[in-house]
PyMOL Python script that loads the backbone (N, CA, C, O; Angstrom):
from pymol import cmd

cmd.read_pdbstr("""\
ATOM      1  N   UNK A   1     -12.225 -10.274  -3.146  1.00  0.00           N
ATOM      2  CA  UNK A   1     -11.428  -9.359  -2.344  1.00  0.00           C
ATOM      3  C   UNK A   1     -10.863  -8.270  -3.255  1.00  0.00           C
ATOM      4  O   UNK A   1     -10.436  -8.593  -4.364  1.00  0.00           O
ATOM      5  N   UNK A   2     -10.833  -6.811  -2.790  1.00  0.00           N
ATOM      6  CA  UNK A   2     -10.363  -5.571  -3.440  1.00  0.00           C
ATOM      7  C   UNK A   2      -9.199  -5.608  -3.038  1.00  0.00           C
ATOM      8  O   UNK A   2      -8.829  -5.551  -1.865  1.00  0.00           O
ATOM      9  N   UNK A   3      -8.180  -5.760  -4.533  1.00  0.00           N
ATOM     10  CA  UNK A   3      -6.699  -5.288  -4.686  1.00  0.00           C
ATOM     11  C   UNK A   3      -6.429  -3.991  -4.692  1.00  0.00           C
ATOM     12  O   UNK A   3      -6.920  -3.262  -5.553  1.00  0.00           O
ATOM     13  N   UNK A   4      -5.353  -3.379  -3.430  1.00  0.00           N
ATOM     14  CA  UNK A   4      -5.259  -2.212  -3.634  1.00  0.00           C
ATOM     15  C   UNK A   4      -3.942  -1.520  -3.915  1.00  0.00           C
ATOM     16  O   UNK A   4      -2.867  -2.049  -3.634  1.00  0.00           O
ATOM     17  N   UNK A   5      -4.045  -0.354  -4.462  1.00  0.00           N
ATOM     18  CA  UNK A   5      -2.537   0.015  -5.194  1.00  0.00           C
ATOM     19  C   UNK A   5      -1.846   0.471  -4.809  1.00  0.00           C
ATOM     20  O   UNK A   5      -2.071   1.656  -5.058  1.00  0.00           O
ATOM     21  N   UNK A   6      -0.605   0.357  -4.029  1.00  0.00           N
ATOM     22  CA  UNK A   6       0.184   0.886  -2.779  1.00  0.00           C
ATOM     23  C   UNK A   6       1.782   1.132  -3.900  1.00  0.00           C
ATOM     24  O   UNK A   6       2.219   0.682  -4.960  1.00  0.00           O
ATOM     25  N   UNK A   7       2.229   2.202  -2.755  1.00  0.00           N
ATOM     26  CA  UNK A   7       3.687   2.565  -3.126  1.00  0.00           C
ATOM     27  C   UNK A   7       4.183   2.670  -1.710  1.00  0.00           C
ATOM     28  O   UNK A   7       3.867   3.284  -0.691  1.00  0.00           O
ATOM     29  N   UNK A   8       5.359   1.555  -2.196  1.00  0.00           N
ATOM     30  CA  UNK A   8       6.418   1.179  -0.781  1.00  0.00           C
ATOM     31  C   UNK A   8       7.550   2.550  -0.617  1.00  0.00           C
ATOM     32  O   UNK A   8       8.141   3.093  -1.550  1.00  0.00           O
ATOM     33  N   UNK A   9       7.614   2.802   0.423  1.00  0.00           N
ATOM     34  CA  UNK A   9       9.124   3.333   0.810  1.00  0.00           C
ATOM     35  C   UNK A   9       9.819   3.908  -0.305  1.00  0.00           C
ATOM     36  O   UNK A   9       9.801   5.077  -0.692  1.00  0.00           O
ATOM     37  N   UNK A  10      10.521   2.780  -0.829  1.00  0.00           N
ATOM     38  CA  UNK A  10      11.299   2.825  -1.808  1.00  0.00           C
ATOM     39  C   UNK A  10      11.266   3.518  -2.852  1.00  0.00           C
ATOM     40  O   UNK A  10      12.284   3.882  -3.441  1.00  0.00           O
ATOM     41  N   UNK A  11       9.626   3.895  -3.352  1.00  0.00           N
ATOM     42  CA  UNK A  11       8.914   4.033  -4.800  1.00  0.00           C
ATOM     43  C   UNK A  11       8.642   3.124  -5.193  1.00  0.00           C
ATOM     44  O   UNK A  11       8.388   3.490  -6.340  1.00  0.00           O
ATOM     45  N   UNK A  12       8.414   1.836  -5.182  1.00  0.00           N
ATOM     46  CA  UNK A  12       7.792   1.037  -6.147  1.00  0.00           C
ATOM     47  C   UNK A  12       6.704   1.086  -5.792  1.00  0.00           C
ATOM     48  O   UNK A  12       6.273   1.212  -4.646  1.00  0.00           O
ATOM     49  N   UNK A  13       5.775   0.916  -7.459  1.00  0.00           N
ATOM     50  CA  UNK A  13       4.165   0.682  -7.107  1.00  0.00           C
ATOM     51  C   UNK A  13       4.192  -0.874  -7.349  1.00  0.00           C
ATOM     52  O   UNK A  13       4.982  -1.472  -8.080  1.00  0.00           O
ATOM     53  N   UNK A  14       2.601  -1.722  -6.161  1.00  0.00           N
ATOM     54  CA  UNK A  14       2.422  -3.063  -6.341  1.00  0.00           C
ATOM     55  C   UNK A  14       0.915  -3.004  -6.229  1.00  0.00           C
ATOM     56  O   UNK A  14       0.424  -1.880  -6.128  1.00  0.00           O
ATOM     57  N   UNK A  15       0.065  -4.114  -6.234  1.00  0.00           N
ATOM     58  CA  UNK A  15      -1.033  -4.330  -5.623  1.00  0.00           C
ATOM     59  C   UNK A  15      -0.812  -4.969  -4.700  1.00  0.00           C
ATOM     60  O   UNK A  15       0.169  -5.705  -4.598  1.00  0.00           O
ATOM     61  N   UNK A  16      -2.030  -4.748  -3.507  1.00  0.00           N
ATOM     62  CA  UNK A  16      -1.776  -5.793  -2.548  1.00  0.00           C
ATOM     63  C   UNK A  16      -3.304  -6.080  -1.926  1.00  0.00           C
ATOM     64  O   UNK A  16      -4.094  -5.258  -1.462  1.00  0.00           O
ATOM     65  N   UNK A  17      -3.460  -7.656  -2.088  1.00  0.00           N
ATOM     66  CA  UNK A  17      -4.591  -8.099  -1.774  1.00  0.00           C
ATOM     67  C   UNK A  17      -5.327  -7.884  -0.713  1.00  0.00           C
ATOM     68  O   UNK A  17      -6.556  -7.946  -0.715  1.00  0.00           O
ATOM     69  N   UNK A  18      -4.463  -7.555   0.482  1.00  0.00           N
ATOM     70  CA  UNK A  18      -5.318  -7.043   1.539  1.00  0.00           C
ATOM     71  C   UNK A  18      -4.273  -5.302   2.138  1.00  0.00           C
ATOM     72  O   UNK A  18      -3.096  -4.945   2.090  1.00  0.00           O
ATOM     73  N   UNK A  19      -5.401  -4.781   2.573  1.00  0.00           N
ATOM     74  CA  UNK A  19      -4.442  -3.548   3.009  1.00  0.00           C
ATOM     75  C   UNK A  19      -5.232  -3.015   4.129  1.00  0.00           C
ATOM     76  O   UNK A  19      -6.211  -2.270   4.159  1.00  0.00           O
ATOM     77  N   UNK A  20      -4.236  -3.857   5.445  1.00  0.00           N
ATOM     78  CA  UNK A  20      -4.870  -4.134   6.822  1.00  0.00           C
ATOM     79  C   UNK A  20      -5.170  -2.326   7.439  1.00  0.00           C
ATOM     80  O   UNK A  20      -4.493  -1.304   7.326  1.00  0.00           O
ATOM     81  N   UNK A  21      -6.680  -2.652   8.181  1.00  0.00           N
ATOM     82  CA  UNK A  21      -7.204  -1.430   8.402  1.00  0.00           C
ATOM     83  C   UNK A  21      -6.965  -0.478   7.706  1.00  0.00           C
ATOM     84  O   UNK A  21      -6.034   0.276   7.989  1.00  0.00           O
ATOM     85  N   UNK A  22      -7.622  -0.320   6.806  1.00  0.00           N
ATOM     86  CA  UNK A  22      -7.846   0.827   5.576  1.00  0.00           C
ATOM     87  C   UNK A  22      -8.750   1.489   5.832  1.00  0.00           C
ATOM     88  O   UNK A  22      -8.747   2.524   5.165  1.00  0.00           O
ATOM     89  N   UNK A  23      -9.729   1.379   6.640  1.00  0.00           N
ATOM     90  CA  UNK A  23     -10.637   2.425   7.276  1.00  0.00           C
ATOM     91  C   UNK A  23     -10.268   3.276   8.615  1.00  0.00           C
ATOM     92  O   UNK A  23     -11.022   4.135   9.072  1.00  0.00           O
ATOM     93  N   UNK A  24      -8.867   2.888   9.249  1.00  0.00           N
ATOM     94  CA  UNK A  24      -8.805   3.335  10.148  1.00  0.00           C
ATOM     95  C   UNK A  24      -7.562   4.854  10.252  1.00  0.00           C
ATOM     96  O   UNK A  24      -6.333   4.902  10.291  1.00  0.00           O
ATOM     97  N   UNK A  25      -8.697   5.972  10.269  1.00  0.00           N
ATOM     98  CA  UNK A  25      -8.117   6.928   9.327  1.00  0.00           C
ATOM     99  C   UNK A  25      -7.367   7.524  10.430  1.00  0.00           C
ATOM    100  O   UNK A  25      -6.463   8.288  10.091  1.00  0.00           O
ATOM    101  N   UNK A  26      -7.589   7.295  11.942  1.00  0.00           N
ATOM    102  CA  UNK A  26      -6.055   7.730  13.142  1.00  0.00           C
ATOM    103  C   UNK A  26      -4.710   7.058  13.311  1.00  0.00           C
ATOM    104  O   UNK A  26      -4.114   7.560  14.264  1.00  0.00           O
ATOM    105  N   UNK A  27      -3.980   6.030  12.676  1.00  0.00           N
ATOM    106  CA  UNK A  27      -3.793   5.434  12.357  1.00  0.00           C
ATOM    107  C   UNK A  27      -2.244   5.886  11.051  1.00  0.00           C
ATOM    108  O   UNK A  27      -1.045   5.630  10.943  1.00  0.00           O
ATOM    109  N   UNK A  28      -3.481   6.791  10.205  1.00  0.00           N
ATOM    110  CA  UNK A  28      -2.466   7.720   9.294  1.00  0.00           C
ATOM    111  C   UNK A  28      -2.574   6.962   7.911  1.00  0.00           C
ATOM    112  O   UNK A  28      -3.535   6.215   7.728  1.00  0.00           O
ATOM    113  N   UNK A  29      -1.687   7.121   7.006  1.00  0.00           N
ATOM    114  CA  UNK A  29      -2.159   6.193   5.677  1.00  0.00           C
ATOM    115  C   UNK A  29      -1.049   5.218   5.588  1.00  0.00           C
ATOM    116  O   UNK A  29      -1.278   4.359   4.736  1.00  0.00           O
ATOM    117  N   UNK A  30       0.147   5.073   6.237  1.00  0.00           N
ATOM    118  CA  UNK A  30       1.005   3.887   5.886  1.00  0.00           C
ATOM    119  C   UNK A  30       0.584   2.791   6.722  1.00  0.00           C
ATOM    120  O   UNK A  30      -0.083   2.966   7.742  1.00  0.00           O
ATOM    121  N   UNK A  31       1.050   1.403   6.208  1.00  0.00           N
ATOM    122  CA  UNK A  31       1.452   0.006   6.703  1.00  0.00           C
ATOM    123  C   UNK A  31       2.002  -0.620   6.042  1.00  0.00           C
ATOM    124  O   UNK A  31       2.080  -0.533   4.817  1.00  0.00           O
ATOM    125  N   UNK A  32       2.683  -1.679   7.031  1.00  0.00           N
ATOM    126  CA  UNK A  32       3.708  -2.527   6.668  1.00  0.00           C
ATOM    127  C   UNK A  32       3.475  -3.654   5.956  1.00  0.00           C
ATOM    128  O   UNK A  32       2.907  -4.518   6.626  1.00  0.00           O
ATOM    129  N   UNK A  33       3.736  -3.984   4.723  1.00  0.00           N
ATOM    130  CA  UNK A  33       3.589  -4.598   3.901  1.00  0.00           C
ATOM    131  C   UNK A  33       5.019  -5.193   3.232  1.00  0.00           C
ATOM    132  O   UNK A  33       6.052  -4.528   3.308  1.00  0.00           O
ATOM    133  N   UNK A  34       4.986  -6.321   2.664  1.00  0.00           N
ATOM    134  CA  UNK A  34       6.126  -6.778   2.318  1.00  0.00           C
ATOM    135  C   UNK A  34       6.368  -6.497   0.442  1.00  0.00           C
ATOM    136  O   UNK A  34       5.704  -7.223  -0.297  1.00  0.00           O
ATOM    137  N   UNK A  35       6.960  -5.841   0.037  1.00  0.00           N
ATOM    138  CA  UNK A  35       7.468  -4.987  -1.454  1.00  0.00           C
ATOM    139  C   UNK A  35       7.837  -6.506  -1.891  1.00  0.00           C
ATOM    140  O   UNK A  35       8.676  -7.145  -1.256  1.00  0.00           O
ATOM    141  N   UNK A  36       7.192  -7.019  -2.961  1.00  0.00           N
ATOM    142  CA  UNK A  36       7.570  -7.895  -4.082  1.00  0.00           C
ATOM    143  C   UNK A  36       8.975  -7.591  -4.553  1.00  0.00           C
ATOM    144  O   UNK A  36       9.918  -8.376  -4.655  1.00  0.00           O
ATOM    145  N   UNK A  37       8.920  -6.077  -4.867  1.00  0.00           N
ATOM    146  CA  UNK A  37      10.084  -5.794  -6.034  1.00  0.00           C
ATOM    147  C   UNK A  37      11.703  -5.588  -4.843  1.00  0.00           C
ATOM    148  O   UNK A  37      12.770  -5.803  -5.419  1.00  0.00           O
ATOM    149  N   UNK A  38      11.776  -5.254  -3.526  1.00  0.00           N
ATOM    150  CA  UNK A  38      12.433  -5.431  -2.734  1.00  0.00           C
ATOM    151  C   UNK A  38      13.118  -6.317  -1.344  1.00  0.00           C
ATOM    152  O   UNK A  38      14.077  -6.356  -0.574  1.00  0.00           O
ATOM    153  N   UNK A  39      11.601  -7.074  -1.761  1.00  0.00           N
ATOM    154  CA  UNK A  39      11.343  -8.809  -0.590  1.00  0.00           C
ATOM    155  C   UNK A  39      11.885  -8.039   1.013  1.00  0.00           C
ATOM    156  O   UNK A  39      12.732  -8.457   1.801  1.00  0.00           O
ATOM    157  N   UNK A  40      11.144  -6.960   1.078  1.00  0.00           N
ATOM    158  CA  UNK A  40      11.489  -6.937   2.561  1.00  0.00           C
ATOM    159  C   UNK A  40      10.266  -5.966   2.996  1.00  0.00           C
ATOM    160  O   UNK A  40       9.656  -5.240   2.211  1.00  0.00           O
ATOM    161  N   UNK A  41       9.982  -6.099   4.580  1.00  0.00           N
ATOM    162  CA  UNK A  41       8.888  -5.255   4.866  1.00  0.00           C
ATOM    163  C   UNK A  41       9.168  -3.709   4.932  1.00  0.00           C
ATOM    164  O   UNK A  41       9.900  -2.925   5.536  1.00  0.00           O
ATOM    165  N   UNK A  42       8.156  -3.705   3.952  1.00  0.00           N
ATOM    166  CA  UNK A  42       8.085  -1.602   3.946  1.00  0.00           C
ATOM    167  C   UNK A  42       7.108  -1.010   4.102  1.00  0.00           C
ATOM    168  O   UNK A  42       6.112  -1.630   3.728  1.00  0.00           O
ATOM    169  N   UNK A  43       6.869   0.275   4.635  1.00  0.00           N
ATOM    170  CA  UNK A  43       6.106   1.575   4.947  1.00  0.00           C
ATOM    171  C   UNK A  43       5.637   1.436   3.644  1.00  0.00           C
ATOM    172  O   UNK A  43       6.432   1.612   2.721  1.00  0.00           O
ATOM    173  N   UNK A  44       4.651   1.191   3.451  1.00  0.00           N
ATOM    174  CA  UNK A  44       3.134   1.769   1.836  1.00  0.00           C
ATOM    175  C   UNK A  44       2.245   2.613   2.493  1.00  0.00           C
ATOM    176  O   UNK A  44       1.943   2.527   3.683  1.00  0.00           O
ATOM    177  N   UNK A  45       1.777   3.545   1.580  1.00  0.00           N
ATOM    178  CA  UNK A  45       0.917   3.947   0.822  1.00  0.00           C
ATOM    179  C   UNK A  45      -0.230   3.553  -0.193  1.00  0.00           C
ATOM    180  O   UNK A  45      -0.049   2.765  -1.121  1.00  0.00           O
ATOM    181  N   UNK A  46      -1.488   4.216   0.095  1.00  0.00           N
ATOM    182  CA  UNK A  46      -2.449   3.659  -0.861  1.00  0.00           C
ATOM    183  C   UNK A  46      -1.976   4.828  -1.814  1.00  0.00           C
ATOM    184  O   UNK A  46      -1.821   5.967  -1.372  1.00  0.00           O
ATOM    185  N   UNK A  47      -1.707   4.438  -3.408  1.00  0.00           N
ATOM    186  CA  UNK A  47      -1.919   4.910  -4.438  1.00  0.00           C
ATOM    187  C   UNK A  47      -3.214   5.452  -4.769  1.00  0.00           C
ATOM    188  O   UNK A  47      -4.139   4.642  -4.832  1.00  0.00           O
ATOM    189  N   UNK A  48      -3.590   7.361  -5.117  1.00  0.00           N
ATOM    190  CA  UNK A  48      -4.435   7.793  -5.398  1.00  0.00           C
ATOM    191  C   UNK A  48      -4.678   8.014  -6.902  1.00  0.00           C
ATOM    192  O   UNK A  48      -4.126   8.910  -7.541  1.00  0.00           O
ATOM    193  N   UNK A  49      -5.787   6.882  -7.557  1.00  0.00           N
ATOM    194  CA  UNK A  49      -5.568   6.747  -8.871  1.00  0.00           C
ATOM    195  C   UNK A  49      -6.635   7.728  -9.756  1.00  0.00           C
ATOM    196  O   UNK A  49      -7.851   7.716  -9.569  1.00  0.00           O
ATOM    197  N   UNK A  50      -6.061   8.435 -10.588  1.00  0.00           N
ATOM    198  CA  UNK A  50      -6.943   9.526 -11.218  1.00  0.00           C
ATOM    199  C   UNK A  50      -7.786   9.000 -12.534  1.00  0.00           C
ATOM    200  O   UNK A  50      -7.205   8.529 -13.512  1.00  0.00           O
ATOM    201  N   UNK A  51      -9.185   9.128 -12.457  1.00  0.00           N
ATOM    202  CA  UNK A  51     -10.133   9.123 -13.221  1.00  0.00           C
ATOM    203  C   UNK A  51     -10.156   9.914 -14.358  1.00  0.00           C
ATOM    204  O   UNK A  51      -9.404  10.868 -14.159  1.00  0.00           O
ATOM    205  N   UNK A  52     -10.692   9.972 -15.519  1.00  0.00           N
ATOM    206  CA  UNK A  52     -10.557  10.396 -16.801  1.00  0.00           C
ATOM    207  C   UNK A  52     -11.860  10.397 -17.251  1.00  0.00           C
ATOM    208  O   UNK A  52     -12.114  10.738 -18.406  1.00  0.00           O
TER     209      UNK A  52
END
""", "prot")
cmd.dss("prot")
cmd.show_as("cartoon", "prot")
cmd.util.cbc("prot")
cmd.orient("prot")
C-alpha cells in the first residue's frame, strides 16, 4: 500500500496509509483524516513533493 504525504489543518506534515478517494478529483483535494501530532480529525491535504 502507497503512503501518502498530507498536511492537516493545523500545518503539520504526516504520512497516511490510506488517503480515501484520491482519484476523485470533484470532490476537491481535502479529507478527513485523524493528525497523529494533534489526535483529532482534520481537513488534509496531499503534500506536493518536489523532485531534484
Amino acid at each position: 500500500m502507497e503512503r501518502t504525504v498530507v498536511r492537516c489543518a493545523e500545518g503539520h506534515v504526516f504520512t497516511a496509509a490510506s488517503f480515501p478517494m484520491q482519484k476523485a478529483e470533484r470532490l476537491g483535494p481535502g479529507r478527513l483524516i485523524r493528525c497523529p501530532r494533534c489526535a483529532r480529525l482534520r481537513s488534509v491535504v496531499p503534500v506536493v513533493l518536489e523532485k531534484h
